[in-house]
C-alpha positions as CSV (number, residue, x, y, z in Angstrom):
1,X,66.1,97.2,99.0
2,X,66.8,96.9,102.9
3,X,70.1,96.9,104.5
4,X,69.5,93.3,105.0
5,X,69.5,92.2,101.5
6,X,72.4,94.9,99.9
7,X,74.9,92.7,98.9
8,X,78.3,93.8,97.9
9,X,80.2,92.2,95.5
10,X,83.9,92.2,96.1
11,X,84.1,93.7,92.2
12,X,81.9,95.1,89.4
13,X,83.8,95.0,86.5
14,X,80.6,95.2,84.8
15,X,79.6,99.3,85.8
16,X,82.9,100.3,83.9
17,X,81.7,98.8,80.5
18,X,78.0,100.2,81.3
19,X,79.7,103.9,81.4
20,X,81.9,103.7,78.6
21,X,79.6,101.2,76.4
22,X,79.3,103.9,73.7
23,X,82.8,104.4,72.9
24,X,83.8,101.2,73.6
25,X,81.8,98.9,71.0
26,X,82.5,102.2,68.4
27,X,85.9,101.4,68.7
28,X,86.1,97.9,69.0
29,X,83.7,97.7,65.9
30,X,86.3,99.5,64.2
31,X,89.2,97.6,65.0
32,X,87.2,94.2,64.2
33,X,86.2,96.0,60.5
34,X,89.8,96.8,60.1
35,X,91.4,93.5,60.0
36,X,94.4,94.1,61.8
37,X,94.2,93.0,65.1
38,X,98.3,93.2,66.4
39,X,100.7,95.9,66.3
40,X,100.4,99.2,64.5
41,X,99.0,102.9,64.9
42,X,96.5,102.1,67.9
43,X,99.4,100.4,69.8
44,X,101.4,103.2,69.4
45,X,98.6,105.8,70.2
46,X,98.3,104.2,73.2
47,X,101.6,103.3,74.3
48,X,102.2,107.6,73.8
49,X,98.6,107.9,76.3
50,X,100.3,106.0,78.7
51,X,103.6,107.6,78.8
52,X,102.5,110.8,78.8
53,X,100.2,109.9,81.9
54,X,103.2,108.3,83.5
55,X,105.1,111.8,82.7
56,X,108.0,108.9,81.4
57,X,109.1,109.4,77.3
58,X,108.9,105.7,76.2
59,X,106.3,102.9,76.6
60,X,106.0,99.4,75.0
61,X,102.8,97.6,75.5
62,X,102.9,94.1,76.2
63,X,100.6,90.7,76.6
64,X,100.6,90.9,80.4
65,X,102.0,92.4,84.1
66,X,104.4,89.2,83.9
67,X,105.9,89.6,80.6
68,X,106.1,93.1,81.6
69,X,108.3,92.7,84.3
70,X,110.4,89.7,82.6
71,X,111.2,91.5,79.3
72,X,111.9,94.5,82.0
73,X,114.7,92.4,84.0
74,X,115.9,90.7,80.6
75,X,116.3,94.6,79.3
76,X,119.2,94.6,82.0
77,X,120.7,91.7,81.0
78,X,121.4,89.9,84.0
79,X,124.0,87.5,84.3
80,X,123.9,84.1,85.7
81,X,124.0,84.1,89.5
82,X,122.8,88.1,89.5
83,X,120.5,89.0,92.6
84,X,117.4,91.3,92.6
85,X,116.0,92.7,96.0
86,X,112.1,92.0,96.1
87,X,109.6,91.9,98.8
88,X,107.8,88.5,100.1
89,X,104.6,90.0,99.9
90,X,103.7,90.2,96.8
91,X,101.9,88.3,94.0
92,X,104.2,85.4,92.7
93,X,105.0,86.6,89.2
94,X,107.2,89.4,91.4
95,X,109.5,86.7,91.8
96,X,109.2,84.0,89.4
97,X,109.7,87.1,86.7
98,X,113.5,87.6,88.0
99,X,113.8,84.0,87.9
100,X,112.8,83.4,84.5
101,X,114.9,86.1,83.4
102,X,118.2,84.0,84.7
103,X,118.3,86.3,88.0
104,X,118.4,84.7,91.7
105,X,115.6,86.8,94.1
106,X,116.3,87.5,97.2
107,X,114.2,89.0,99.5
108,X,113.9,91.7,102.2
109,X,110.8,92.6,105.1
110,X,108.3,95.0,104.8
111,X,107.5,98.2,106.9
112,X,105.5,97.3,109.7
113,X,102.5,99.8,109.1
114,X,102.7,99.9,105.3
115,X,103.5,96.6,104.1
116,X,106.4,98.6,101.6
117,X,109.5,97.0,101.0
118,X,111.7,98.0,103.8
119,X,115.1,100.5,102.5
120,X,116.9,99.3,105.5
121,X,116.0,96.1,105.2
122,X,117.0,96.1,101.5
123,X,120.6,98.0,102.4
124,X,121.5,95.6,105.0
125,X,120.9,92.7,102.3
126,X,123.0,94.3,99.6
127,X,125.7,91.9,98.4
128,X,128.1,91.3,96.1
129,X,126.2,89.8,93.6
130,X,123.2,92.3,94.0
131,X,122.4,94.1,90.3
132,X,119.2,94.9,91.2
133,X,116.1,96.2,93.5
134,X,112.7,95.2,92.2
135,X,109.8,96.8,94.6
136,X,106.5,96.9,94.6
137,X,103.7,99.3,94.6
138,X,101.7,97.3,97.1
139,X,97.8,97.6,97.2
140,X,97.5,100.9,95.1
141,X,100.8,103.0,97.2
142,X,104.3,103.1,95.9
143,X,107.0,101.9,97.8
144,X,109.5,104.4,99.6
145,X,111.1,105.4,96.2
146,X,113.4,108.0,97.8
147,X,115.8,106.2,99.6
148,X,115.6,103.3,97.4
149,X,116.5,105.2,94.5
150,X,119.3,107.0,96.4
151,X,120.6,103.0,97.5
152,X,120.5,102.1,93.8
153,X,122.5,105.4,92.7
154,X,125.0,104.9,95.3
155,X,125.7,101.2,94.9
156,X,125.1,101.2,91.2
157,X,122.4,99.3,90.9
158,X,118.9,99.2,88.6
159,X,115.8,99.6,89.8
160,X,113.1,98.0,88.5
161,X,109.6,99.5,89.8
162,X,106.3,96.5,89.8
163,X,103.4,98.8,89.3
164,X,100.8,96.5,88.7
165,X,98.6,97.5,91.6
166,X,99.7,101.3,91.6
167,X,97.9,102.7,88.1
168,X,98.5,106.8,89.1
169,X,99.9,106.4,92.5
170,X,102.0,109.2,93.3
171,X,105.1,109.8,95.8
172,X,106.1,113.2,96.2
173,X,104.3,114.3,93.2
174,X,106.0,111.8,90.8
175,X,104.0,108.8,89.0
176,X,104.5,105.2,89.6
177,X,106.4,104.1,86.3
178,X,108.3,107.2,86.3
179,X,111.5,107.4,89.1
180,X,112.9,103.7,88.6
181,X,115.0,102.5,85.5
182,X,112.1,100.9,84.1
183,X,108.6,100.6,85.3
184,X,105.6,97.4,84.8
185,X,102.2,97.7,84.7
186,X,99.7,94.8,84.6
187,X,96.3,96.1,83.1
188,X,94.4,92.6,84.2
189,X,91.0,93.1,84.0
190,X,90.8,93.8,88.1
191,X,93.4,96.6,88.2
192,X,92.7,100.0,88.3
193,X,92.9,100.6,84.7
194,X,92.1,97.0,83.2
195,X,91.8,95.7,79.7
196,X,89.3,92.7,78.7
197,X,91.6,90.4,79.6
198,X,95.5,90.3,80.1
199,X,98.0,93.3,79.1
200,X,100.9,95.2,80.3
201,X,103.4,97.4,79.9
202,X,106.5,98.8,80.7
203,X,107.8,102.5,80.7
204,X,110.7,103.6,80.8
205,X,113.1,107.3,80.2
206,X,116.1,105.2,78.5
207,X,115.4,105.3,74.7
208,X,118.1,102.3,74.4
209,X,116.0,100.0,77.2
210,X,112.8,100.7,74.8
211,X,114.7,99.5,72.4
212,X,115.4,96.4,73.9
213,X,111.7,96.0,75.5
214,X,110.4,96.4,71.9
215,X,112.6,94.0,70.4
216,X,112.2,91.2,73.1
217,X,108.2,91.3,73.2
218,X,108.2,90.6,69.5
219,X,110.6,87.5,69.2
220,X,113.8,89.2,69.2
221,X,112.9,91.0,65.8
222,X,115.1,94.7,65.2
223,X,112.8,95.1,62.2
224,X,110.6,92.4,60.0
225,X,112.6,89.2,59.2
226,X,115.7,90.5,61.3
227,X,116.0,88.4,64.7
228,X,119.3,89.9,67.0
229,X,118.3,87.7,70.0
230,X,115.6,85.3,71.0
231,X,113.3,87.3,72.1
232,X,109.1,86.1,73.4
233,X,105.9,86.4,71.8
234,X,104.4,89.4,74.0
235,X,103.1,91.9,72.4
236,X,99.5,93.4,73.6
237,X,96.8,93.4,70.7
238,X,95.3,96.0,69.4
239,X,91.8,95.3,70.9
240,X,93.2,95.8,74.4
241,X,95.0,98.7,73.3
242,X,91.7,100.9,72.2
243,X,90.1,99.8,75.3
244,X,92.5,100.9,77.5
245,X,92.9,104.1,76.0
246,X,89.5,105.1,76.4
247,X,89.4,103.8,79.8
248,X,92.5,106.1,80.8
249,X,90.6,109.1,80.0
250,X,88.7,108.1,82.9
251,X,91.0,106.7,85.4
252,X,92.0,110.0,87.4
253,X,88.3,110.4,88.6
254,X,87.8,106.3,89.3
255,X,91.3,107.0,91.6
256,X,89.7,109.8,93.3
257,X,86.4,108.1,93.8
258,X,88.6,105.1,95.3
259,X,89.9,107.3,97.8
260,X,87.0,108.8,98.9
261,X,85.6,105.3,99.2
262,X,88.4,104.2,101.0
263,X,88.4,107.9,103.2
264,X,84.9,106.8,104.2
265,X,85.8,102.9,105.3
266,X,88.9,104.7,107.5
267,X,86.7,107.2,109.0
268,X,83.7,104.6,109.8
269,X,86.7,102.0,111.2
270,X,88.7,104.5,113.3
271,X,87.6,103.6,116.5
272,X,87.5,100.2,116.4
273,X,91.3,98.6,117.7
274,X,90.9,95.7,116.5
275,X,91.2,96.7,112.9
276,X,94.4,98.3,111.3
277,X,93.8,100.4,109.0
278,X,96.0,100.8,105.7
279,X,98.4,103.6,106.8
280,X,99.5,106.2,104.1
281,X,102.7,107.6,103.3
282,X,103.8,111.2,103.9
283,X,103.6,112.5,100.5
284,X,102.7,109.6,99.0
285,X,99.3,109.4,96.8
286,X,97.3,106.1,97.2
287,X,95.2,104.6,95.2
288,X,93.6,102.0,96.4
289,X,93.5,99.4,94.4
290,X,92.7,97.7,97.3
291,X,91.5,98.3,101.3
292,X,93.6,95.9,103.1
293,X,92.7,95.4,106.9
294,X,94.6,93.4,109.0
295,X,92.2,92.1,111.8
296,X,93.1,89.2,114.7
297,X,90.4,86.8,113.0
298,X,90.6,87.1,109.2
299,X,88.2,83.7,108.3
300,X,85.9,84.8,111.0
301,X,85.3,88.4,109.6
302,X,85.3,87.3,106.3
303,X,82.8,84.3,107.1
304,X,80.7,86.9,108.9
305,X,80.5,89.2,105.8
306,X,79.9,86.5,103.4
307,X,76.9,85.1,105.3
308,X,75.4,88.7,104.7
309,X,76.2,88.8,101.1
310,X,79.3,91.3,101.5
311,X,82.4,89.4,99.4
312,X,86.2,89.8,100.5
313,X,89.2,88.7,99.7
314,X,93.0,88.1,101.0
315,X,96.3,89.4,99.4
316,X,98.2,88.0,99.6
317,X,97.5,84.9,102.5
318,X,100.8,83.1,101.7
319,X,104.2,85.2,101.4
320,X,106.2,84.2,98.3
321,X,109.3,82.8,100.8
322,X,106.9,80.4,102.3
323,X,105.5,79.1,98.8
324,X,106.4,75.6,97.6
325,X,108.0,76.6,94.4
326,X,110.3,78.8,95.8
327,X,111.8,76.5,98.7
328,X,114.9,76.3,97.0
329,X,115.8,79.8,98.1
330,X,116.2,78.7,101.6
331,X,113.8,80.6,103.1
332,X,111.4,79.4,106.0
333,X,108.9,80.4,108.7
334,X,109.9,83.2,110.6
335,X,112.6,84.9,108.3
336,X,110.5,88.2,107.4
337,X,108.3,88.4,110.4
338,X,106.6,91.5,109.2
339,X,105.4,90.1,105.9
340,X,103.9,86.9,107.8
341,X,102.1,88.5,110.5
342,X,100.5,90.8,107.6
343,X,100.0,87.9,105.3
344,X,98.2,86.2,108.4
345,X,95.7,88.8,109.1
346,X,95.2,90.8,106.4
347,X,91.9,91.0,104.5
348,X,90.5,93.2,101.2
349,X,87.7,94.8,101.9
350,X,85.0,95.7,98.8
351,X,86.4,98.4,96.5
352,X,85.4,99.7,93.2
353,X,84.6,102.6,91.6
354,X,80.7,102.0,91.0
355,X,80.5,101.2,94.3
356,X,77.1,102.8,96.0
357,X,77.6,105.0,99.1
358,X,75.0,102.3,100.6
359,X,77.1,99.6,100.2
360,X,80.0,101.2,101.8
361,X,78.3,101.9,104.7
362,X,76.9,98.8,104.9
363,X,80.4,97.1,104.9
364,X,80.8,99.3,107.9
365,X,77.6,98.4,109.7
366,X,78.5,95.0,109.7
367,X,81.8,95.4,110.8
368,X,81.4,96.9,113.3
369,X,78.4,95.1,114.1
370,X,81.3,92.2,114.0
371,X,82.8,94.0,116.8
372,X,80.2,94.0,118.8
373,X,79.1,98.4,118.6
């Protein structure tokens, strides 16, 4: 095949089923010959997998990364009128989560070279009526967990970590899941450990907040027939549960194979100034679930790429304070400049971890070929 006619799809969720087909369709066969398909030992087995990769003592598995992160915030019962600190650039179920769980969001700018929530930004919009800090592990690299976690001691607040993109990121050693009050996962088929379709999860080192997750996910039930709240229909089923414990034996080598992936797009983009490059934190462990560029012309490039079979995308193009729904927290245009000028030039570049060391550097030829070397 020539250079010419490579193409590069954005995603191949197909290579990780090829690798693991074996094990896979042994388990699932057994689960479908068992006849029970919801709850019980498999759950369980993987809920421990999870924790213990986390280095957290409790995990409850859940139907998605959005019920994961409501049943999280309902856990701390917030009161009506309750604020939680979030970033604007993030995916909308961030924010519609701490809605839906009778919380008001409020929002605070990113860092300027990481797109991280912001601690300073975040202090100078703690309030009165602030319970909370929510951030997120943006792109595969976890927020600046040592001062926030150091705000949230000192002005008594939870913290809530969104790990959805950050499966095995690392800051200072520590896992994503493991240094907040609770943590969420979303294990949608695209993450870096996804199911075959939606689950999620939430860990957390409080035995009593497990308690609560547990109970929640599975309509408010203390044991069978015993309801001490309403609680949701969320619990994960058992078929995502055996899938995504055999693909967790396998997820520290996809994380290194998506940093030396991403290693070799920052080395071949270096020179060129018109790209910024994703910029990693001292200490910090990413993970790539995505390469996000920011470049002057983002329809151009991405036009330009497509036309040679080489699929992008954009994460996030609109910043939750500038979506329609969420107008009636009174933000507008200009209020978190960082997030918008990111927002308005950044682009994901191809990323996966059957991706072919040809079709990397071919990303690069072209960019660069883009930019006229």
């Amino acid at each position: 095949m020539t250079r010419l006619t490579l193409q590069v799809p954005f995603l191949d969720l197909k290579w990780q089923y090829e690798q693991l087909a074996v094990e896979l369709d042994t388990e699932l066969r057994q689960v479908s010959a068992s006849g029970v398909y919801v709850g019980g030992e498999k759950n369980a087995a993987f809920e421990e997998a999870f924790a213990h990769f986390c280095g957290v003592r409790y995990a409850a598995a859940v139907a998605n990364g959005t019920d994961a992160l409501r049943l999280a915030l309902l856990a701390m019962e917030l009161r009506p009128g309750d604020e939680v600190i979030t970033s604007p650039l993030t995916f909308m179920a961030t924010v519609e989560a701490i809605s839906q769980a009778g919380g008001v969001p409020r929002l605070a700018d990113v860092e300027e070279d990481t797109f991280l929530l912001d601690p300073e930004r975040v202090r100078a919009g703690v309030g009165p009526r602030t319970r909370g800090i929510l951030p997120v592990h943006l792109y595969g690299q976890m927020a600046p967990m040592d001062p926030l976690v150091s705000l949230a001691r000192e002005r008594g607040l939870f913290l809530i970590e969104d790990a959805c993109q950050a499966h095995g990121a690392e800051d200072g050693g520590r896992k994503a899941g493991s240094l907040g009050t609770l943590g969420c996962f979303s294990f949608y088929p695209t993450k870096n450990l996804g199911a075959f379709g939606e689950a999620g999860l939430v860990t957390t080192q409080e035995q009593t907040l497990w308690r609560r997750v547990c109970i929640l996910r599975d309509h408010g039930q203390e044991r069978k027939d015993w309801h001490t709240c309403e609680g949701y229909n969320a619990r994960m089923d058992i078929l995502q549960a055996v899938i995504l414990r055999v693909k967790l034996k396998h997820l520290d080598v996809w994380n290194e194979r998506r940093r030396r992936i991403a290693a070799a797009y920052a080395c071949g983009l270096a020179d060129l100034p018109e790209v910024r490059l994703p910029v990693e934190r001292p200490g910090a462990k990413h993970v790539y679930h995505l390469f996000a560029i920011r470049v002057p012309d983002r329809e151009g490039l991405g036009r330009f790429l497509r036309e040679r079979g080489i699929l992008t995308a954009c994460h996030y193009p609109v910043p939750v304070h500038l979506q329609p729904a969420l107008r009636r927290l009174g933000y507008g245009p200009g209020d978190f400049p960082r997030a918008e000028a990111c927002a308005a030039g950044v682009l994901s570049l191809p990323l996966f971890p059957g991706m072919e060391e040809a079709q990397v550097q071919r990303v690069i030829e072209e960019i660069r070929h883009y930019f006229g070397l």
